[in-house]
Every structure is written in structure tokens, then in C-alpha cells.
C-alpha positions as CSV (number, residue, x, y, z in Angstrom):
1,X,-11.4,-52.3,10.0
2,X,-13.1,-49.4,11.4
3,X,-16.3,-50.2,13.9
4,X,-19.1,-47.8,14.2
5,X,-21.2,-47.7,17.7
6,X,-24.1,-46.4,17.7
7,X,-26.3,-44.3,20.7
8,X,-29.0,-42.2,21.5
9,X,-32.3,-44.9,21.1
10,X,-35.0,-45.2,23.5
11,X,-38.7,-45.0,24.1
12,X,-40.4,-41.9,22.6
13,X,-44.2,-40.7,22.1
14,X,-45.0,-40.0,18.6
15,X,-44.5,-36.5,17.3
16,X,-41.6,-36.8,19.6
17,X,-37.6,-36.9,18.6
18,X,-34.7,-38.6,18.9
19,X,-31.1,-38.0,17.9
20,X,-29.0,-40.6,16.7
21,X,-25.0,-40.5,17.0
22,X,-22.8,-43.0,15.2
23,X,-19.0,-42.9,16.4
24,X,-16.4,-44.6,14.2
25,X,-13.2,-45.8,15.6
26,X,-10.3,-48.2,14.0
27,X,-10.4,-45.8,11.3
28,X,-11.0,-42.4,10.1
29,X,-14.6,-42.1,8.2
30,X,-13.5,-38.7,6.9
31,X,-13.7,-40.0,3.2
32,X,-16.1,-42.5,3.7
33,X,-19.7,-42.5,2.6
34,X,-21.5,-42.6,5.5
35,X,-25.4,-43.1,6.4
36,X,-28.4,-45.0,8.4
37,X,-30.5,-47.8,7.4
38,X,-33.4,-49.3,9.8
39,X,-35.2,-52.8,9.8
40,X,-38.6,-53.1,11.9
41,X,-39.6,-56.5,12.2
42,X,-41.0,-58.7,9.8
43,X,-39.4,-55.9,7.2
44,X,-36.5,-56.0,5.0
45,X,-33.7,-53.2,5.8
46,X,-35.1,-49.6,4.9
47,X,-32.2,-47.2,3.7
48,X,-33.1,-43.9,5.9
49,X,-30.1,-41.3,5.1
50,X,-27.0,-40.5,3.4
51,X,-24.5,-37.9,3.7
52,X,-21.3,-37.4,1.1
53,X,-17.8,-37.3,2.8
54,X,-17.1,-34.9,-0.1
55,X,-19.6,-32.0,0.2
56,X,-21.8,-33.4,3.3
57,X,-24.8,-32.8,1.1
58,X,-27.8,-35.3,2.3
59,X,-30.4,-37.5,0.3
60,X,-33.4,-39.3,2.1
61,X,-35.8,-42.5,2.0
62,X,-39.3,-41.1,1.5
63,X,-40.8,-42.1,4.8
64,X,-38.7,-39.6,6.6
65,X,-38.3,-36.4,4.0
66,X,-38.9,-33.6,5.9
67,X,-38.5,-35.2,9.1
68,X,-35.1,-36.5,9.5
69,X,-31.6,-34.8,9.3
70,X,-28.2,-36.3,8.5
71,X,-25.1,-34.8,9.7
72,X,-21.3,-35.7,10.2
73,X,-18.5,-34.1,12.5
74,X,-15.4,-35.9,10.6
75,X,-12.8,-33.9,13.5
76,X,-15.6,-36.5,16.0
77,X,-15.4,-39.2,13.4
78,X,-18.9,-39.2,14.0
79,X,-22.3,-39.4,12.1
80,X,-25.6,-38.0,13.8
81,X,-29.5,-39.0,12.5
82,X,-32.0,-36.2,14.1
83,X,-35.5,-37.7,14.4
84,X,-38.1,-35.1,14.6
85,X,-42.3,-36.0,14.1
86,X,-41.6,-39.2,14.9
87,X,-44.0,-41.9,13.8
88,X,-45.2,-45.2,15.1
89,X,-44.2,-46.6,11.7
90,X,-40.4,-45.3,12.4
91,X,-40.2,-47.7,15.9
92,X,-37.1,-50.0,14.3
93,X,-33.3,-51.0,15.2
94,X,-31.5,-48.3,13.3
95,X,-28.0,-49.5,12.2
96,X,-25.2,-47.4,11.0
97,X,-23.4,-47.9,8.1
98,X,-20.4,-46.8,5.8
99,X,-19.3,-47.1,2.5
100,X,-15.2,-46.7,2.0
101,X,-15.3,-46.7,-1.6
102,X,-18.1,-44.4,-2.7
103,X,-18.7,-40.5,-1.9
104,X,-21.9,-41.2,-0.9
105,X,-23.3,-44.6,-0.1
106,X,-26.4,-45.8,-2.3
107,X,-29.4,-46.8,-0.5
108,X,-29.5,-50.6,-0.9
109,X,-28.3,-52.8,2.1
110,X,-27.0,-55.4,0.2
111,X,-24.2,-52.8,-0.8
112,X,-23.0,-51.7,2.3
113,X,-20.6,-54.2,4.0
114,X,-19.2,-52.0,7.2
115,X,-22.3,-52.2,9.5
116,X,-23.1,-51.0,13.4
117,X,-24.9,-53.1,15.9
118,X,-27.9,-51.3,15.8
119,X,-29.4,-49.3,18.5
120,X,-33.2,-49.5,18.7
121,X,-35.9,-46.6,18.6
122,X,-39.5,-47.3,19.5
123,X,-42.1,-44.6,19.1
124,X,-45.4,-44.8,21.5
125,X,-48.9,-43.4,20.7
């Protein structure tokens, strides 16, 4: 099945950002419904982003309208999160996840069943 790695977390300050890549391999995620969720401890896993394989149009949690950007490169098999305005509510492991059945995945965690390890972001005051 295909396995998604994810990169680019780290320390930041708040009102700093971070961009997120997500690289698929075993299979091609050009028709997949692809996306982010995030889990800070003690929390449940927050659905972030989504992005259609179809049109690569883009829907959002609320915590991060206006802040965070979804994109995909399907000739990188690749997904990308751009953090901006970051927040010391945002510091969380931010796993990757895809959906090979729907357009675009729906924002509940107990739906997705092709997960990536995680990679974790903490934001500093």
C-alpha cells in the first residue's frame, strides 16, 4: 500500500511558519483524497486540511482559516501544509493522511485508514 513520509517540523516562535511536505511512495496519490490532521497531547486528532485530487480545491478546520494552506504536486506525489501566524495552540504531531476512495477526504480521523508517522511542530512564545 502506498506510505506517506512526512518532513519539514521543528521548533518555531509564534507568528512564525512552517511548511509541511508529505511524500507518497508504493503508490501514486494522484486520485487520492489527500490531507493533514494533528493531535496535541491530551487532545483527540484535529482534522487541519483537505485538498480534492479532482480539482485541488482546499477546505479547512477553523483553528487555522486564514492561516494555513494546502497544496499537492501529483507529478512529486506529494502533499505540502504551509503554516503561517503560527500559534502556541498549533505546537502538535501533524500526521498525513489519504483517502483512496473519496475525492476529497472528510475531516474525521476515524475515516481515514492510510496514515503517516507524524512529524512534530512546536511553536515557542
Amino acid at each position: 500500500q502506498v506510505q506517506l513520509v512526512e518532513s519539514g517540523g521543528g521548533l518555531v516562535q509564534a507568528g512564525g511558519s512552517l511548511r509541511l511536505s508529505c511524500v507518497a511512495s508504493g503508490r501514486a496519490i494522484s486520485s487520492y483524497g489527500m490531507g493533514w490532521f494533528r493531535q496535541a497531547p491530551g487532545k483527540e486528532r484535529e482534522f487541519v486540511a483537505a485538498i480534492s485530487w479532482s480539482t485541488h480545491s482546499a477546505n479547512y478546520g477553523d483553528s487555522v482559516k486564514g492561516r494555513f494552506t494546502i497544496s499537492r504536486d501529483n507529478a512529486k506525489n506529494s502533499v505540502y501544509l504551509q503554516m503561517n501566524s503560527l500559534e502556541l495552540q498549533d505546537t502538535a504531531v501533524y500526521y498525513c493522511a489519504a483517502d483512496p476512495y473519496r475525492d476529497r477526504l472528510i475531516g474525521t480521523a476515524s475515516s481515514i485508514s492510510i496514515w503517516g508517522q507524524g512529524t512534530q511542530v512546536t511553536v515557542t512564545s
